[in-house]
C-alpha positions as CSV (number, residue, x, y, z in Angstrom):
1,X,0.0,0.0,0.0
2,X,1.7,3.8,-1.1
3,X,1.9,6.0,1.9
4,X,0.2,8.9,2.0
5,X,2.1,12.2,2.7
6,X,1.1,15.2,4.1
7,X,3.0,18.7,3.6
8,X,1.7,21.9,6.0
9,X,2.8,25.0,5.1
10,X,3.3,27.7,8.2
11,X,5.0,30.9,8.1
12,X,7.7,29.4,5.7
13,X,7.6,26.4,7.9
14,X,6.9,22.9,6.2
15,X,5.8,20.4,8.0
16,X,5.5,16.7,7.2
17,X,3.1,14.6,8.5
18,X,2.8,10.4,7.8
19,X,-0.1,8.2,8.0
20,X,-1.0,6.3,10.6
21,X,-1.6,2.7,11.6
22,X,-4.7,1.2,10.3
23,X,-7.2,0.2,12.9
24,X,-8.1,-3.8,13.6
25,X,-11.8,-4.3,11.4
26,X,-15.0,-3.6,13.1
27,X,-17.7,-6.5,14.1
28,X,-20.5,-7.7,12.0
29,X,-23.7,-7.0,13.3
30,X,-24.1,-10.7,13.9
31,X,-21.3,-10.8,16.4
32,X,-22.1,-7.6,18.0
33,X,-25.4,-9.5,18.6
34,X,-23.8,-12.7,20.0
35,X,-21.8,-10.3,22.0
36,X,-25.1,-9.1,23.7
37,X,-26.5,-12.8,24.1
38,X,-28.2,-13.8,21.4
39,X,-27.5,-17.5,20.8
40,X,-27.7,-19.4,17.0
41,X,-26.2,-19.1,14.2
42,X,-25.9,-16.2,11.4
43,X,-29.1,-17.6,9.4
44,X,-30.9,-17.5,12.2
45,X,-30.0,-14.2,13.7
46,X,-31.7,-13.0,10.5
47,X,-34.6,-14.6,10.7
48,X,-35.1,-13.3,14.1
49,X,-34.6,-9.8,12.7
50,X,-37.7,-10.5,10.5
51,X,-40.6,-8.7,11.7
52,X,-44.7,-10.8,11.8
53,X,-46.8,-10.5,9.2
54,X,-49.7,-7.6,10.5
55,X,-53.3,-8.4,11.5
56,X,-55.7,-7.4,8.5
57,X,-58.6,-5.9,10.0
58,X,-62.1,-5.3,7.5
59,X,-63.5,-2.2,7.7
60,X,-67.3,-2.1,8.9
61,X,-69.6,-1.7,6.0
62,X,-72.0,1.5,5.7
63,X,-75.3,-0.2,7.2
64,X,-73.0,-1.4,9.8
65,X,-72.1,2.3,10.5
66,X,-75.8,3.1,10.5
67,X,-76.6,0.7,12.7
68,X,-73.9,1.6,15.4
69,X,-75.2,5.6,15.0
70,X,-78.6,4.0,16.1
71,X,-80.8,3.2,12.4
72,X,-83.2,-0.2,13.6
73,X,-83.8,-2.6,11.0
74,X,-82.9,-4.8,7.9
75,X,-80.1,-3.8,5.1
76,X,-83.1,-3.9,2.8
77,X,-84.7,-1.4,5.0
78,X,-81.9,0.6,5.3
79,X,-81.4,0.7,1.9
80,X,-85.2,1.8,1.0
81,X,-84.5,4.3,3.7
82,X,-81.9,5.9,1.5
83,X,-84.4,6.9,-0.8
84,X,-86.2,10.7,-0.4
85,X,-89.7,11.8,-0.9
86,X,-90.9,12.8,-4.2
87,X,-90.4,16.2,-5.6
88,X,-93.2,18.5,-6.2
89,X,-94.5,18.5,-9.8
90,X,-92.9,21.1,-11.7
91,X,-94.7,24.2,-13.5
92,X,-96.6,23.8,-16.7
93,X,-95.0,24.7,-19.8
94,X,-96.4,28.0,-21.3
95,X,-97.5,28.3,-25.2
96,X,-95.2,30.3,-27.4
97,X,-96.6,33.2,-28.8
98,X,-95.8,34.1,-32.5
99,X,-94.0,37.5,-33.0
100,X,-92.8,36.7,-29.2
101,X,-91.4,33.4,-28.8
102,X,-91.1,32.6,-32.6
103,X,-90.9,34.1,-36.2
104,X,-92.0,32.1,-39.6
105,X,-89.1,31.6,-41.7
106,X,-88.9,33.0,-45.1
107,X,-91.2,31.2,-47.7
108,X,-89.3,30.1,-50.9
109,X,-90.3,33.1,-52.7
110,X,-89.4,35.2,-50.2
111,X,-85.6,33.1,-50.4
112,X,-85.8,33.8,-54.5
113,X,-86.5,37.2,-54.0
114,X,-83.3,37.6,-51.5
115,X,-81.0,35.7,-53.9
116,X,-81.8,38.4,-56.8
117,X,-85.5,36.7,-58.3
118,X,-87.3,39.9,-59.5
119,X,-91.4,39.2,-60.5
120,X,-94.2,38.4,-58.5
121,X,-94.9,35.1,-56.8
122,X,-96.9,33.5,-59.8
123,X,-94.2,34.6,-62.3
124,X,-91.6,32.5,-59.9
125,X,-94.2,29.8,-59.6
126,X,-94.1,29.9,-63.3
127,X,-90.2,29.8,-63.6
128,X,-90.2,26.1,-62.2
129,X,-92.0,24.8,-64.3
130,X,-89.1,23.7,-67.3
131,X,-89.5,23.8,-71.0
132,X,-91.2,20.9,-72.8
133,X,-89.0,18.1,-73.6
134,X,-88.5,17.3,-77.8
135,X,-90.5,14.8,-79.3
136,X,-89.3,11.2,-79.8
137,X,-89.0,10.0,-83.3
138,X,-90.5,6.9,-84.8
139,X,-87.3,4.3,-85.3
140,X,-86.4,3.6,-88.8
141,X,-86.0,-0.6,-89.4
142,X,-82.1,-0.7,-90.7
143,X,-81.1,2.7,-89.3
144,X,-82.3,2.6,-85.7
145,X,-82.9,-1.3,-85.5
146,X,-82.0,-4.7,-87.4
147,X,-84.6,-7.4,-86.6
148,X,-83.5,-10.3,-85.3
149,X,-82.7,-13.9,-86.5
150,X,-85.3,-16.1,-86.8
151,X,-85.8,-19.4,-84.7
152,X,-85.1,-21.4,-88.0
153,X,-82.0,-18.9,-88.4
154,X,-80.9,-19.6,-85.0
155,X,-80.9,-23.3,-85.8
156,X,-79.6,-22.8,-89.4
157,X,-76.7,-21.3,-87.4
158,X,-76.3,-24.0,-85.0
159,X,-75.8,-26.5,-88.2
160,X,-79.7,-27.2,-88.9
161,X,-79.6,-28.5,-92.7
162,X,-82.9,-28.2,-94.6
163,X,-85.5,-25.5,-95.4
164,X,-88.0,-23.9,-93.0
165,X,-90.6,-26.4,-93.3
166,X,-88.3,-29.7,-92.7
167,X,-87.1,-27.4,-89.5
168,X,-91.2,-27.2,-88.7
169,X,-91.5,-30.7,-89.3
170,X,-88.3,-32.0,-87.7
171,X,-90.3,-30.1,-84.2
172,X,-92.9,-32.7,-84.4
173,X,-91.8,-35.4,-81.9
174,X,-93.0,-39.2,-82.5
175,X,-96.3,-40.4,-81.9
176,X,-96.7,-41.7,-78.4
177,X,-98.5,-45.1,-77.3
178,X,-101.6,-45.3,-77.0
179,X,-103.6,-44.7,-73.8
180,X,-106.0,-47.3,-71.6
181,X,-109.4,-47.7,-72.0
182,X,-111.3,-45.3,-69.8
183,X,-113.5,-46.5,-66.9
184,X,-117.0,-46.6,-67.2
185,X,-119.1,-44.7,-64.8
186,X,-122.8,-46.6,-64.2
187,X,-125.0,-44.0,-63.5
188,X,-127.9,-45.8,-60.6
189,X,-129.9,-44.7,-58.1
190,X,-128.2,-47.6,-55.9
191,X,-125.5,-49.7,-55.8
192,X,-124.9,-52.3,-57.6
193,X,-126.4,-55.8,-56.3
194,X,-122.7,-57.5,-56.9
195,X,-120.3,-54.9,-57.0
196,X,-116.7,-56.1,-58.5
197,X,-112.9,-54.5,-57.5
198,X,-112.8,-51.1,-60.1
199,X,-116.9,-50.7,-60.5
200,X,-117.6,-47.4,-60.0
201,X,-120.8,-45.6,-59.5
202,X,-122.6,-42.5,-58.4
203,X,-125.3,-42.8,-55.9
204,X,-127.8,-40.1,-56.9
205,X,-130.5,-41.0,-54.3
């Protein structure tokens, strides 16, 4: 370890001073502790140090408080306690008076005539109303329109080989078989005396 020196300056008089002896090291807290009786070791020294955990302690709730200031009775009754009387009705609304409470707006005449319209109110009325529209023309076929293709085009088109009327014909689907005999309905003012399975009749009695 370098030394550390000292110079003093007096009057024209230095003085040198040196250093001195470094002292022995201090106790731990633990042996100061062991010095004033406490036995155990370091680890538990420190846990003795530790301090309890407090006592958590609820606070009383607000009917509690009511009932220790002297209110008798339920929570539910304490809570419908909370509740004042009924205000008094409040005044009837009054009826605005035109030219007191309230002005008409402008009509939209009155707005024309402030954004520069100039004529009476008929003449404005009159100056909605816009010009007729022109007439339509009749269409011309081959200037306007083309007609269409034909059905027997269409298929003429979509390979079709034959003239109109094979086309007519070829729409013509084959004849289909021939349907069963109908049942015959006996007409009697009762039923038959040996009626069969499929006999039907009308009973006009």
């Amino acid at each position: 370890m370098s030394s550390i020196v000292a110079f003093v300056v007096e009057k024209d008089v230095v003085k040198v001073s040196t250093p001195g002896l470094q002292g022995a090291p201090g106790k731990s807290a633990y042996q100061s502790a062991v010095d004033l009786g406490f036995e155990g070791t370091e680890e538990e020294w420190l846990a003795s140090i530790g301090g309890t955990s407090g006592e958590v302690i609820e606070g009383k709730s607000a009917y509690q408080s009511a009932v220790d200031l002297g209110f008798e009775g339920t929570e539910s009754e304490w809570l419908a306690s909370l509740k004042g009387d009924p205000g008094d009705p409040g005044a009837d609304g009054t009826t605005p008076v035109k030219g007191e409470d309230y002005q008409d707006g402008a009509s939209a005449y009155e707005v024309a005539l402030a954004n520069g319209f100039v004529g009476t109110e008929s003449e404005w009325l009159a100056s909605l109303v816009g010009a007729d529209g022109q007439d339509g023309s009749t269409p011309i076929k081959g200037e306007d329109y083309q007609d269409g293709a034909s059905a027997y085009e269409i298929a003429v088109a979509n390979g079709f080989v034959g003239t109109e009327i094979e086309w007519l014909a070829s729409l013509q689907g084959e004849q289909g078989d021939p349907g069963a005999d109908g049942t015959i309905i006996t007409v009697s003012a009762t039923a038959p005396a040996d009626p069969a399975e499929g006999d039907l009749w009308l009973d006009i009695s």
